[in-house]
Gaussian input, Z-matrix of N, CA and C with variables (Angstrom, degrees):
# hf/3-21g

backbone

0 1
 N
 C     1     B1
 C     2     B2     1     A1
 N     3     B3     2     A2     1     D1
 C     4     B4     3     A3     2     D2
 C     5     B5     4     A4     3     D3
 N     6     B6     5     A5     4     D4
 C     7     B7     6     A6     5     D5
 C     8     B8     7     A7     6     D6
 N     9     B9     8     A8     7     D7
 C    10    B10     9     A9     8     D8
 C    11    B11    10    A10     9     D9
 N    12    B12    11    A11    10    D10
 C    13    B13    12    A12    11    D11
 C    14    B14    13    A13    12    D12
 N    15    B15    14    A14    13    D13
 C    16    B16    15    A15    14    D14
 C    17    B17    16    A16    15    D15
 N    18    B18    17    A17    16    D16
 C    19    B19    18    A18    17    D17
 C    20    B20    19    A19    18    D18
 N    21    B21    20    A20    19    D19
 C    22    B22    21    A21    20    D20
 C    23    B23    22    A22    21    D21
 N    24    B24    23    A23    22    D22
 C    25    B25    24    A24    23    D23
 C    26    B26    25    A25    24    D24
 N    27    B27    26    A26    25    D25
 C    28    B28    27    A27    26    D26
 C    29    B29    28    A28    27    D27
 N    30    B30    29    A29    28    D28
 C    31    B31    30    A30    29    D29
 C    32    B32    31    A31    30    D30
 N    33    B33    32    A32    31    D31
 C    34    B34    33    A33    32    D32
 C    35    B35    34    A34    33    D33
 N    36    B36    35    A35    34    D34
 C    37    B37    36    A36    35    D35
 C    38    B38    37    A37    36    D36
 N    39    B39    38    A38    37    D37
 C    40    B40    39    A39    38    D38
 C    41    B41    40    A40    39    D39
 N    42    B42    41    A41    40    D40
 C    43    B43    42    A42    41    D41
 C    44    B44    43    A43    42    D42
 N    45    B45    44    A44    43    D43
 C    46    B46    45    A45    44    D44
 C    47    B47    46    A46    45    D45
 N    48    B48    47    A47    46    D46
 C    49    B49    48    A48    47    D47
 C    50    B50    49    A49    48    D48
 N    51    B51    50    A50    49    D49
 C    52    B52    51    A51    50    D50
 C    53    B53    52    A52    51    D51
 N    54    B54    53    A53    52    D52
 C    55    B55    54    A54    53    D53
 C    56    B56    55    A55    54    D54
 N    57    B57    56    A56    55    D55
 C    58    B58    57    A57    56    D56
 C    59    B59    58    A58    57    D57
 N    60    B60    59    A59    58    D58
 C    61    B61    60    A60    59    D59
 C    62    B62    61    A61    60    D60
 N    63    B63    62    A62    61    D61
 C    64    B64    63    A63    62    D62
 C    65    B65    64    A64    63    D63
 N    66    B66    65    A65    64    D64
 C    67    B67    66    A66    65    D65
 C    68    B68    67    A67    66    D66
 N    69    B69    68    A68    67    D67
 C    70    B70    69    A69    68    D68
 C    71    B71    70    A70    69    D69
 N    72    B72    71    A71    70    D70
 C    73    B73    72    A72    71    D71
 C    74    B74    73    A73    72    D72
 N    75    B75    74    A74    73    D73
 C    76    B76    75    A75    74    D74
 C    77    B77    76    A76    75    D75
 N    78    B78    77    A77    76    D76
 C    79    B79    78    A78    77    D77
 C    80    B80    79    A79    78    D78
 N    81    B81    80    A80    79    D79
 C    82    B82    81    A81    80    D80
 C    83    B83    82    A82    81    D81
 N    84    B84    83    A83    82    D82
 C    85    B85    84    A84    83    D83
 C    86    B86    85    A85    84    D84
 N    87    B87    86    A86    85    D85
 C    88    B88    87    A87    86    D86
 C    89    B89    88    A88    87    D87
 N    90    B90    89    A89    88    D88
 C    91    B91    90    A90    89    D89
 C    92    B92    91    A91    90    D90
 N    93    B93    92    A92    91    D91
 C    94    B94    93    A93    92    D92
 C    95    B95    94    A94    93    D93
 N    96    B96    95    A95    94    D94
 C    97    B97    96    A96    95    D95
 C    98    B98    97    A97    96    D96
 N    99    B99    98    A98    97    D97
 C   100   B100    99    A99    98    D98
 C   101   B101   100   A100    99    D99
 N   102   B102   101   A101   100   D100
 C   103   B103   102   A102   101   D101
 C   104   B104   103   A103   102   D102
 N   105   B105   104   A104   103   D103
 C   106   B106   105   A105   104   D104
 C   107   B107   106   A106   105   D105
 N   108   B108   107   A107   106   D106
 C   109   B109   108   A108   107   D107
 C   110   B110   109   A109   108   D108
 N   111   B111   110   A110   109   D109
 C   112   B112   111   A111   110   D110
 C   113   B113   112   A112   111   D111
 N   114   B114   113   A113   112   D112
 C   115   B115   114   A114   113   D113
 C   116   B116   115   A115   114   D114
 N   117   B117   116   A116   115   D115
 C   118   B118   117   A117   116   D116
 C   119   B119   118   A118   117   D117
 N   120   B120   119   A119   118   D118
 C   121   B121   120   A120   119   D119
 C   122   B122   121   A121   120   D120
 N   123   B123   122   A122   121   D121
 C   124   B124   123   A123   122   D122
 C   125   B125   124   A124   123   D123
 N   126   B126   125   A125   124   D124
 C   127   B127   126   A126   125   D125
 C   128   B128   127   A127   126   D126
 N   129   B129   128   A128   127   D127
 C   130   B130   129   A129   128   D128
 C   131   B131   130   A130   129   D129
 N   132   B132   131   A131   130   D130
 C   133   B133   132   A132   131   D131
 C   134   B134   133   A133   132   D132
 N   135   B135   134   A134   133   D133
 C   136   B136   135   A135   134   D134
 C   137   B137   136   A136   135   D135
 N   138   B138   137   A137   136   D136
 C   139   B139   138   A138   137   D137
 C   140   B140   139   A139   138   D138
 N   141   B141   140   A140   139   D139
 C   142   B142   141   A141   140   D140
 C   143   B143   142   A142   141   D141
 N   144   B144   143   A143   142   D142
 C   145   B145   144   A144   143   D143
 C   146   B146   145   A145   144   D144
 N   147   B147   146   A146   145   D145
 C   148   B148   147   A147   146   D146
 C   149   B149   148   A148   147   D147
 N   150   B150   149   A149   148   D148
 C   151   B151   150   A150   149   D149
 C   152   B152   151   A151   150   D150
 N   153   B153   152   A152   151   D151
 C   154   B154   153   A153   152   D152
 C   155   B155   154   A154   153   D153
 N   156   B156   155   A155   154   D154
 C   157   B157   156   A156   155   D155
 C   158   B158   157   A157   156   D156
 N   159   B159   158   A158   157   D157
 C   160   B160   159   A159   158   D158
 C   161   B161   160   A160   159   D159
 N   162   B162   161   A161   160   D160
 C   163   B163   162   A162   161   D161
 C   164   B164   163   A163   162   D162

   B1=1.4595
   B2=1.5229
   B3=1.5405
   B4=1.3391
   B5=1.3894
   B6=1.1053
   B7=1.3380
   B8=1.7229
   B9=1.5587
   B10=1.2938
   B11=1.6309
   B12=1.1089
   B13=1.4014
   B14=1.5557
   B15=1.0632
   B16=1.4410
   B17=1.4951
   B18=1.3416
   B19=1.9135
   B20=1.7969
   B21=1.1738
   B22=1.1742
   B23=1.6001
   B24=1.3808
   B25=1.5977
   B26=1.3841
   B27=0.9467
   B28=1.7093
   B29=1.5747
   B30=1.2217
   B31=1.1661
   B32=1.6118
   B33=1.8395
   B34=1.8975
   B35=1.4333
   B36=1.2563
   B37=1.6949
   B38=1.5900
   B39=1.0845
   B40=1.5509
   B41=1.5331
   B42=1.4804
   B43=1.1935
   B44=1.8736
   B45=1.0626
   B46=1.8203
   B47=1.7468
   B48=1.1829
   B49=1.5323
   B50=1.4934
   B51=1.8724
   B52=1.4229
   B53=1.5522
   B54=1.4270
   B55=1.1673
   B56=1.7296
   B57=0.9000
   B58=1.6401
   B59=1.7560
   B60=1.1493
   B61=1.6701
   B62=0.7455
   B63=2.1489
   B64=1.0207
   B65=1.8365
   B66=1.6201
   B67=1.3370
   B68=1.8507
   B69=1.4802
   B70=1.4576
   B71=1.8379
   B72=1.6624
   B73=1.3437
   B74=1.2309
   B75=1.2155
   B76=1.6345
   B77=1.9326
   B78=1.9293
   B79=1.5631
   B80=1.8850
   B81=0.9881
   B82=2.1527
   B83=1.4008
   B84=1.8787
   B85=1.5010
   B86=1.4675
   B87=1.2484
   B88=1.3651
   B89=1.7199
   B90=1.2295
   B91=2.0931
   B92=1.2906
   B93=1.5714
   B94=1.5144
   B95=1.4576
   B96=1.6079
   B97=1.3837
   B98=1.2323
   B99=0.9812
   B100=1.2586
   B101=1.3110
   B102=1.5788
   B103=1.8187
   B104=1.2851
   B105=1.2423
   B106=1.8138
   B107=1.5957
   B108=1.2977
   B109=1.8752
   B110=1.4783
   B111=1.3830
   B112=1.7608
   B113=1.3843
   B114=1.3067
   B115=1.4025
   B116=1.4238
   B117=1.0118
   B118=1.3739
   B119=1.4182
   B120=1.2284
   B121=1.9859
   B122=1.5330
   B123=1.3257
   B124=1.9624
   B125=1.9616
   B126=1.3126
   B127=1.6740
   B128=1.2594
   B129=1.4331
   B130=1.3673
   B131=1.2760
   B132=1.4011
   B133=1.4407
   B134=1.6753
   B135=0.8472
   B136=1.5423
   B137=1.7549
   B138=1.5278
   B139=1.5697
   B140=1.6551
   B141=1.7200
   B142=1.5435
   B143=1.3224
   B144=1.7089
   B145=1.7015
   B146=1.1479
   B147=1.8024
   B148=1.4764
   B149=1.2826
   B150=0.9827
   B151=2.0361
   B152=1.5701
   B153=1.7900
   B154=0.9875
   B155=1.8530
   B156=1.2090
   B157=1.6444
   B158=1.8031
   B159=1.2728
   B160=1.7535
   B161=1.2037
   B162=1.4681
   B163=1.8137
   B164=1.3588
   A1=109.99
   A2=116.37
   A3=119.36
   A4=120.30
   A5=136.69
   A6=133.42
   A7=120.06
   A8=102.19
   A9=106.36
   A10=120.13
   A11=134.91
   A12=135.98
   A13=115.17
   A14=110.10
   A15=169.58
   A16=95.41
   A17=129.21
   A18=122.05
   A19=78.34
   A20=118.28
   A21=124.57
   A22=99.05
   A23=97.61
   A24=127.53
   A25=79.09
   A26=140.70
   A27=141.19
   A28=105.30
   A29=131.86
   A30=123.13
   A31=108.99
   A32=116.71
   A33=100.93
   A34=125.01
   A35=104.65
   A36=107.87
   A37=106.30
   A38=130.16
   A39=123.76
   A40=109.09
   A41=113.92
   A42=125.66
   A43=115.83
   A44=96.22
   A45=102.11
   A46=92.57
   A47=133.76
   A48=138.22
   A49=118.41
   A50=95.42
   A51=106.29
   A52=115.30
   A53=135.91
   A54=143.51
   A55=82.21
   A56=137.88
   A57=131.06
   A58=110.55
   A59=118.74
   A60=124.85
   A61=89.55
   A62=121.41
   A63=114.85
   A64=125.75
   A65=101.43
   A66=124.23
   A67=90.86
   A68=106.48
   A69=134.30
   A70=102.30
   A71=98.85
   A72=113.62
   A73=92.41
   A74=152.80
   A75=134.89
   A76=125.01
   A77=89.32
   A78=96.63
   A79=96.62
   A80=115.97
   A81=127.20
   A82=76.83
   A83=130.15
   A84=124.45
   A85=99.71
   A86=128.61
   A87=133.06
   A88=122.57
   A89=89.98
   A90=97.85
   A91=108.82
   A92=122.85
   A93=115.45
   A94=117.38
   A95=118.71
   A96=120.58
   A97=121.35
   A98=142.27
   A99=133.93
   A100=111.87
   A101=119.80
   A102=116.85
   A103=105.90
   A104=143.95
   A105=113.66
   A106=114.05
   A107=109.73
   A108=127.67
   A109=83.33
   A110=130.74
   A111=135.55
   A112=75.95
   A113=151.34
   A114=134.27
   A115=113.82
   A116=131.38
   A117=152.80
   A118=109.85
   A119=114.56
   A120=117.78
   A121=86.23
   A122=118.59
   A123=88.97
   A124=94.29
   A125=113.55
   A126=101.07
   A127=105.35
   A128=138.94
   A129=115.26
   A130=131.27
   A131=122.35
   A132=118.00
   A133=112.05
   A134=101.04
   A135=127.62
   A136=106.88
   A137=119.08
   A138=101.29
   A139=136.63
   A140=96.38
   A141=105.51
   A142=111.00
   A143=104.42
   A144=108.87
   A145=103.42
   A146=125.42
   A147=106.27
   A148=150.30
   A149=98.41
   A150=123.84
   A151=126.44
   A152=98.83
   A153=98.90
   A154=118.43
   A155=99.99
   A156=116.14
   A157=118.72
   A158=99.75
   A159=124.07
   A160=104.10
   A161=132.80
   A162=123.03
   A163=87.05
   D1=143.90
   D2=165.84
   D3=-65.74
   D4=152.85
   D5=154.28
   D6=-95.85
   D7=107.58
   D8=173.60
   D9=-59.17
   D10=148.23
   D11=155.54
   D12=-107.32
   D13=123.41
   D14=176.87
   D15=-45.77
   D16=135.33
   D17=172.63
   D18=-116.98
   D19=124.12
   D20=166.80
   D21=-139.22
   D22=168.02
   D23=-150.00
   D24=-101.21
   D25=-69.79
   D26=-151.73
   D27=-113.82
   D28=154.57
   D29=165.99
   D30=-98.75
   D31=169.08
   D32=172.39
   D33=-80.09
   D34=-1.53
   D35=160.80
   D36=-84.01
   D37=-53.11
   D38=163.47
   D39=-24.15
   D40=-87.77
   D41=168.14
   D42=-16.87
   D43=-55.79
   D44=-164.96
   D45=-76.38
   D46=-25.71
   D47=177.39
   D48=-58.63
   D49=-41.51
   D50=-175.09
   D51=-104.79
   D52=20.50
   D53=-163.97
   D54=-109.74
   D55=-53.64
   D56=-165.14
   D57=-57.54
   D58=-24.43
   D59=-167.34
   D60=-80.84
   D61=-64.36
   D62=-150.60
   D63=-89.13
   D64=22.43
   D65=177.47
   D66=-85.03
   D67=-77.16
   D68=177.04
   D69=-11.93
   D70=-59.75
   D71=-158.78
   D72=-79.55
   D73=-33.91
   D74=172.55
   D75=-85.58
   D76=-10.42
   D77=170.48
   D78=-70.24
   D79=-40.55
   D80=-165.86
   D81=-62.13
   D82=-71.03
   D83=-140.14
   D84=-61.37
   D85=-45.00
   D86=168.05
   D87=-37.32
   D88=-52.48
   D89=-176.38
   D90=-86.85
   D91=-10.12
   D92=159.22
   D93=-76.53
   D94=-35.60
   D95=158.60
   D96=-55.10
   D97=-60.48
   D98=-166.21
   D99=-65.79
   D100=-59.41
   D101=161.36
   D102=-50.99
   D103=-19.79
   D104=162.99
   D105=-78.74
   D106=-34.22
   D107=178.31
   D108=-47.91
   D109=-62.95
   D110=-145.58
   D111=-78.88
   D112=-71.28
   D113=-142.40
   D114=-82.81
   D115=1.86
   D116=176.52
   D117=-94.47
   D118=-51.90
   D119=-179.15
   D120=-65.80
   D121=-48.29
   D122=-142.48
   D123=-92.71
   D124=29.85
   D125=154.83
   D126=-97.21
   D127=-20.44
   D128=157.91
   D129=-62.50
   D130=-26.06
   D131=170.63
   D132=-56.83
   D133=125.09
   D134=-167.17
   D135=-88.80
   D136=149.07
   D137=167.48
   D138=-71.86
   D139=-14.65
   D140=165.37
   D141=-89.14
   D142=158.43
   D143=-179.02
   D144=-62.59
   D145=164.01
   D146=149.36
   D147=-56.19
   D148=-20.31
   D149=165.01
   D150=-45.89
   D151=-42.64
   D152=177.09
   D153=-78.87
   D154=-36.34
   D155=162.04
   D156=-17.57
   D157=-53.08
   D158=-177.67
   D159=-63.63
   D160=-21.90
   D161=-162.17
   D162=-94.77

């Protein structure tokens, strides 16, 4: 069999070059969410318990 060649936009070494950032860059988008999620819950904690809230 012949081997056709392919007109592609990227090559698979291209591809395999740019898969590591864009791992990197959604591991960061992830750990900026969650440290804003964490800094966001604990301004509702209040200086009284919740217990006292109920009287």
């Amino acid at each position: 069999m012949t081997e056709i060649k392919k007109n592609r936009l990227f090559s698979n070494t291209d591809l395999r070059k740019l898969i590591l950032p864009l791992v990197l860059e959604q591991a960061l988008a992830i750990a900026v969410g969650m440290a804003d999620t964490m800094m966001i819950s604990s301004v509702g904690e209040g200086q009284y318990p919740v217990y006292l809230l109920w009287i």
